[in-house]
DOGU-209714 format. One record per residue (C-alpha): x, y, z. Coordinates in steps of 0.02 Angstrom, whole numbers, plus 50000, padded with zeros to 5 digits. Layout:
residues N
ATOM      px      py      pz
ATOM       X       Y       Z
...
end
This chain:
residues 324
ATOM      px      py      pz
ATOM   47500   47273   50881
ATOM   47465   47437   50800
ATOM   47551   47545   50925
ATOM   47705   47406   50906
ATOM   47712   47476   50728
ATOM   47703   47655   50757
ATOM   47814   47679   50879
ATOM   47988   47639   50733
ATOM   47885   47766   50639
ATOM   47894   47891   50775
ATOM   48070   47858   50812
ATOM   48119   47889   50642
ATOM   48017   48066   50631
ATOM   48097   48107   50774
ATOM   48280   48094   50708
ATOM   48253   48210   50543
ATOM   48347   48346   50570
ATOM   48241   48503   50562
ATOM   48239   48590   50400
ATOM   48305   48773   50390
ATOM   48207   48898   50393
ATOM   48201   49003   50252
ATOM   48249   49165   50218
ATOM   48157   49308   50265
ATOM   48094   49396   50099
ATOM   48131   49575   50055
ATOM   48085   49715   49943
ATOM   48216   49830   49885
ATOM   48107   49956   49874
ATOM   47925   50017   49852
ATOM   47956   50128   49714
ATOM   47921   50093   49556
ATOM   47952   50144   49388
ATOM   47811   50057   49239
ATOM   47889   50119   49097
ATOM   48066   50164   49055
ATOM   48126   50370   49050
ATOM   48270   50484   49030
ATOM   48257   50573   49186
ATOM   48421   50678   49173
ATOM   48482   50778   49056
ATOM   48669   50769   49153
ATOM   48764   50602   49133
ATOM   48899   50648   49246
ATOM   48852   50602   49423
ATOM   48943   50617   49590
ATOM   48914   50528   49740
ATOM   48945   50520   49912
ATOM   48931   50397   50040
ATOM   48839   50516   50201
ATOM   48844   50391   50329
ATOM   48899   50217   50358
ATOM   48853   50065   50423
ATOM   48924   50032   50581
ATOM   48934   49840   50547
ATOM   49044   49810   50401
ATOM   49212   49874   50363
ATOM   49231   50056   50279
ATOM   49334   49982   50126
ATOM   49200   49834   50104
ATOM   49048   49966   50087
ATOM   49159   50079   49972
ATOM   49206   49915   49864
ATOM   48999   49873   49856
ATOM   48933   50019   49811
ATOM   49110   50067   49695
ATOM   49024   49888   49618
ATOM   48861   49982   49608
ATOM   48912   50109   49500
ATOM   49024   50035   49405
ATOM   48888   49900   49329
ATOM   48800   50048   49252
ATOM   48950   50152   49213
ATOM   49032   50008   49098
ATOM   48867   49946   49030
ATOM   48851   50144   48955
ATOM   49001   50249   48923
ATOM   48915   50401   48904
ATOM   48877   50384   49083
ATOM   49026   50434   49229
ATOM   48982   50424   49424
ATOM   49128   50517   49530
ATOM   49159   50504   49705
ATOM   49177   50668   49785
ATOM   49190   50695   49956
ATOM   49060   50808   49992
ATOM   48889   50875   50003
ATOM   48859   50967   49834
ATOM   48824   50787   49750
ATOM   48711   50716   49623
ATOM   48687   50557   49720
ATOM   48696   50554   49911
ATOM   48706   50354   50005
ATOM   48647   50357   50177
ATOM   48617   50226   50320
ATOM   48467   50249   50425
ATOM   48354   50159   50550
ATOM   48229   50064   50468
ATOM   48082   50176   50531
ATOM   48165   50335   50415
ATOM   48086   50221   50266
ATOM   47916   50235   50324
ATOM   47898   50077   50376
ATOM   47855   50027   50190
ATOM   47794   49868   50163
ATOM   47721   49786   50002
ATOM   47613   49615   49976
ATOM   47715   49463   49958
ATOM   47727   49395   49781
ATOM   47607   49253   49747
ATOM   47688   49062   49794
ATOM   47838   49156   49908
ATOM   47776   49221   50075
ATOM   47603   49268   50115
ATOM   47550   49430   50215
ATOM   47656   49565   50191
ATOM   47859   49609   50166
ATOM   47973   49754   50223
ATOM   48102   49854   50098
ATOM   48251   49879   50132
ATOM   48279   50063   50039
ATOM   48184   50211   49977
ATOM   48240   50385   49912
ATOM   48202   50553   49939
ATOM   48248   50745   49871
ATOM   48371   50863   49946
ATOM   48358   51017   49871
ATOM   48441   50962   49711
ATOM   48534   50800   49805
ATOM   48444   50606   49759
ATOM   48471   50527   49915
ATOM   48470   50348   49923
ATOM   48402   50272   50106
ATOM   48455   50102   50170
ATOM   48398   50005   50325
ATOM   48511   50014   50451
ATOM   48428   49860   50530
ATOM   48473   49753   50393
ATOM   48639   49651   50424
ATOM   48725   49695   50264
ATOM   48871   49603   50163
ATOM   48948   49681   50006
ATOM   48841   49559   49891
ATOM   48668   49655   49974
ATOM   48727   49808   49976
ATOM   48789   49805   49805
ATOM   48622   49726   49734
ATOM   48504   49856   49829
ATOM   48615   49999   49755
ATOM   48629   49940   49602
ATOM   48423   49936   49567
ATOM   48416   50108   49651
ATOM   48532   50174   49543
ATOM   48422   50105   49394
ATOM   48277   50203   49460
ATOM   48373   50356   49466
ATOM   48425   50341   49296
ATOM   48236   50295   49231
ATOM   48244   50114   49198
ATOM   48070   50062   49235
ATOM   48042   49904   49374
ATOM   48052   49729   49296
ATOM   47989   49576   49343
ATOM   48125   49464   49224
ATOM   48196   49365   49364
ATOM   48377   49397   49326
ATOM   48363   49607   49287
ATOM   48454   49703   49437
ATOM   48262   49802   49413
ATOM   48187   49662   49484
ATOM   48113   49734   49679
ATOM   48134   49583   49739
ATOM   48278   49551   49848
ATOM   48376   49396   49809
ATOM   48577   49375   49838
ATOM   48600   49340   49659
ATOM   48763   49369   49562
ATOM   48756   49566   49548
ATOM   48748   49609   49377
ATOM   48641   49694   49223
ATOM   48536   49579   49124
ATOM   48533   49606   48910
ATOM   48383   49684   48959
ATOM   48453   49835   49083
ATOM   48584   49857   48969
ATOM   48492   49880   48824
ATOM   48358   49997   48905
ATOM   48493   50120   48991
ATOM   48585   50142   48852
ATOM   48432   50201   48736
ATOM   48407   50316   48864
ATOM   48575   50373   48867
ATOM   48622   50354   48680
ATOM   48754   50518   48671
ATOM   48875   50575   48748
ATOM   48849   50725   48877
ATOM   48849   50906   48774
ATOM   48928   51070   48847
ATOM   49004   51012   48978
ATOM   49139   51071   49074
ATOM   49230   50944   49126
ATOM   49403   50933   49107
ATOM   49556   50789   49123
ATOM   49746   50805   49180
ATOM   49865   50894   49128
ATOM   49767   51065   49077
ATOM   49836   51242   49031
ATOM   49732   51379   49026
ATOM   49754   51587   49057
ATOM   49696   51680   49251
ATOM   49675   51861   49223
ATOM   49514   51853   49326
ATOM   49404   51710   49449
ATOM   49420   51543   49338
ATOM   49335   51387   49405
ATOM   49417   51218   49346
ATOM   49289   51071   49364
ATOM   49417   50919   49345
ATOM   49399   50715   49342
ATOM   49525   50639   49413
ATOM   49589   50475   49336
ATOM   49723   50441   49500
ATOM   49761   50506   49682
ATOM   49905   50595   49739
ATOM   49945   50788   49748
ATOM   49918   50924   49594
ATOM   50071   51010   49546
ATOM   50018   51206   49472
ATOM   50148   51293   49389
ATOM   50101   51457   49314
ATOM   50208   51628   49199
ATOM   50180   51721   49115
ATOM   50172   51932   49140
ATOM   50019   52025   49202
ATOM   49996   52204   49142
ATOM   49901   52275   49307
ATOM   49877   52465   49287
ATOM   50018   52626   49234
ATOM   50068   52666   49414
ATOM   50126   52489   49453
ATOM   50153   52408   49284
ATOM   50145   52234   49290
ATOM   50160   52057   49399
ATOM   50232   51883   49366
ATOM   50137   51768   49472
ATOM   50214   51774   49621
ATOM   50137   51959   49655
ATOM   50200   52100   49711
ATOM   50256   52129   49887
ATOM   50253   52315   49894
ATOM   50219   52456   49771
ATOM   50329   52605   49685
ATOM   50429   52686   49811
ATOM   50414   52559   49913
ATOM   50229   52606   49944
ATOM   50105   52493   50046
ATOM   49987   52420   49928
ATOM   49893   52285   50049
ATOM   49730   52403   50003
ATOM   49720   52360   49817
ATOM   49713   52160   49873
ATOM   49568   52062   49876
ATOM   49660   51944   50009
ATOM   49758   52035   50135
ATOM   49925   51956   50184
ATOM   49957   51865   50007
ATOM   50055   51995   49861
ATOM   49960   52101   49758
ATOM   49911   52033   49585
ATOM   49996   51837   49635
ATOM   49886   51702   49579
ATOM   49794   51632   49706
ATOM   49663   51475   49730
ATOM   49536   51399   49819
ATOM   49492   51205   49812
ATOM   49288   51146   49829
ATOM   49233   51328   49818
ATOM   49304   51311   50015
ATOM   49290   51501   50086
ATOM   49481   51544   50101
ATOM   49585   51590   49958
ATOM   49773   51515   49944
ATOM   49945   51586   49876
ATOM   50001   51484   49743
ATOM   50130   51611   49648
ATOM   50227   51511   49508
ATOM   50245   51363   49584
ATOM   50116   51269   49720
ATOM   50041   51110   49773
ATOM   49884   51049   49775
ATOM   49855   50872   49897
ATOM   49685   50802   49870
ATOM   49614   50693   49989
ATOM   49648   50516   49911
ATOM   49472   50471   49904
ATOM   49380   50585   49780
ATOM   49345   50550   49591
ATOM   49322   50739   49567
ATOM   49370   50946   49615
ATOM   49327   51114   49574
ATOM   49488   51227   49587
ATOM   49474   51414   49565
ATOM   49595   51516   49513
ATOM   49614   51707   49546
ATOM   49702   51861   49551
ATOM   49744   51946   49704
ATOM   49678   52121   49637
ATOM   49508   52229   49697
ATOM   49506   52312   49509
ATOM   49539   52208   49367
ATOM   49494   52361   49236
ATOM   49642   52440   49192
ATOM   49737   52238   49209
ATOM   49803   52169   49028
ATOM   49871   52010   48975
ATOM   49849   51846   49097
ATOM   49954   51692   49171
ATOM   49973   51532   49093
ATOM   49923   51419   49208
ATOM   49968   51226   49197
ATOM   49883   51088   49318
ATOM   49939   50915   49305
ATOM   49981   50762   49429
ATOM   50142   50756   49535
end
């Protein structure tokens, strides 16, 4: 009679559907920061996403960690992150195999998991470049990726490690909404209360005089080419008087004059450039244009004269820079 009973018992266990397993737990990271500091006295940053991962689309990492930045960026106006395509960065973003991290792992939180849990980033100095290391084991959406950035941006900036459940400085990994608690907010900008000083940053359009090597470090606020337009009348020594910007093709007399150039094959005394301090110089004259490469939030232009001796020069160009 007993065994009568338990078999509709047994029958009905066995018809439960299994319950899901849950998900795996994660640590962002097994740095930590106890108290809040201002660890840089810059608060424009630019950034640079190194290497990929491989298993979601281009445009769909850009968006996440675009996301990223822009959290901290709006919570603090004195703060400005620029993507620049390039190596000389603040901030580089970098995919690698979980092993590159060390194989960090941390204690699970008490009534979670028990034993231990992997992280899914850590960070490391290049020379003067933070770079930011993320599991390329992980299967990443742009909710993760933008969460995991987001706290190791934080770190970066000083914010100290929180356990409030909803602060994007909380280690612990959790697909929650992605953005900064009253608490983050409050703590970065106390640590970034004023504007950046002395800095030489500039915005579209911008006019300024080239009688010698004059670096430009610009934001730019849209894509599309740079239209330079430049006059003006250069006073460059008493045996060949002077130079618009176009340069001069040949000397008095017709005399060769390709020995007085800095850059052989472009006119004496025309105003030249160079874009990213790349190693070539470029003819620009009165009139050139400048294409960037639709992706960067930032250049450095340079802007020279095409002349070995600028001693016995006089007067400049007036050089104007503005979108297309």
């Amino acid at each position: 009679m007993k065994n009568f009973l338990l078999f509709p018992f047994l029958a009905l266990l066995a018809c439960q559907p299994e319950p899901e397993k849950a998900s795996p737990l994660f640590y962002i990271t097994a740095s930590r920061n106890d108290t809040p500091s201002k660890l840089r006295e810059n608060c424009v940053f630019r950034y640079n996403l190194d290497s990929p991962f491989n298993r979601l689309a281009d445009q769909a990492q850009q968006d996440a960690i675009k996301t990223a930045f822009g959290l901290w960026q709006s919570s603090n106006p004195n703060l400005r992150f620029l993507r620049y395509q390039g190596t000389n960065v603040e901030l580089m973003i970098r995919f690698v195999p979980s092993a590159t991290l060390n194989n960090e792992t941390l204690k699970a939180p008490i009534g979670l998991v028990r034993g231990e849990v992997a992280t899914l980033s850590a960070s490391k100095k290049e020379n003067t470049t933070h770079v930011i290391l993320l599991s390329n084991d992980y299967a990443w959406d742009t909710q993760s990726l933008a969460r995991v950035v987001t706290h190791q941006i934080g770190l970066f900036l000083g914010l100290n490690t929180s356990s409030e459940t909803n602060s994007m400085m909380n280690p612990i990994f959790l697909k929650e909404a992605v953005r900064l608690s009253k608490s983050d907010s409050t703590i970065v900008n106390k640590l970034y209360p004023e504007a950046c000083r002395n800095l030489v940053y500039s915005f579209l359009p911008l006019s300024f005089p080239v009688n010698k090597e004059t670096p430009k470090k610009i934001i730019l606020d849209k894509q599309g080419a740079l239209a330079v337009k430049a006059s003006g009348y250069l006073g460059i020594g008493i045996w060949l008087g002077g130079s618009y910007p176009d340069g001069l093709e040949r000397g008095l007399f017709n005399f060769p004059i390709d020995g007085l150039n800095i850059v052989g094959g472009i006119n004496h005394a025309a105003l030249m450039y160079k874009l990213n301090n790349e190693a070539n110089w470029h003819f620009c004259g009165s009139n050139c244009e400048i294409k960037t490469d639709g992706i960067s939030q930032y250049l450095e232009l340079t802007f020279h004269v095409n002349d070995l001796d600028l001693t016995d020069n006089s007067g400049a160009y007036n050089v104007t820079v503005n979108y297309k």
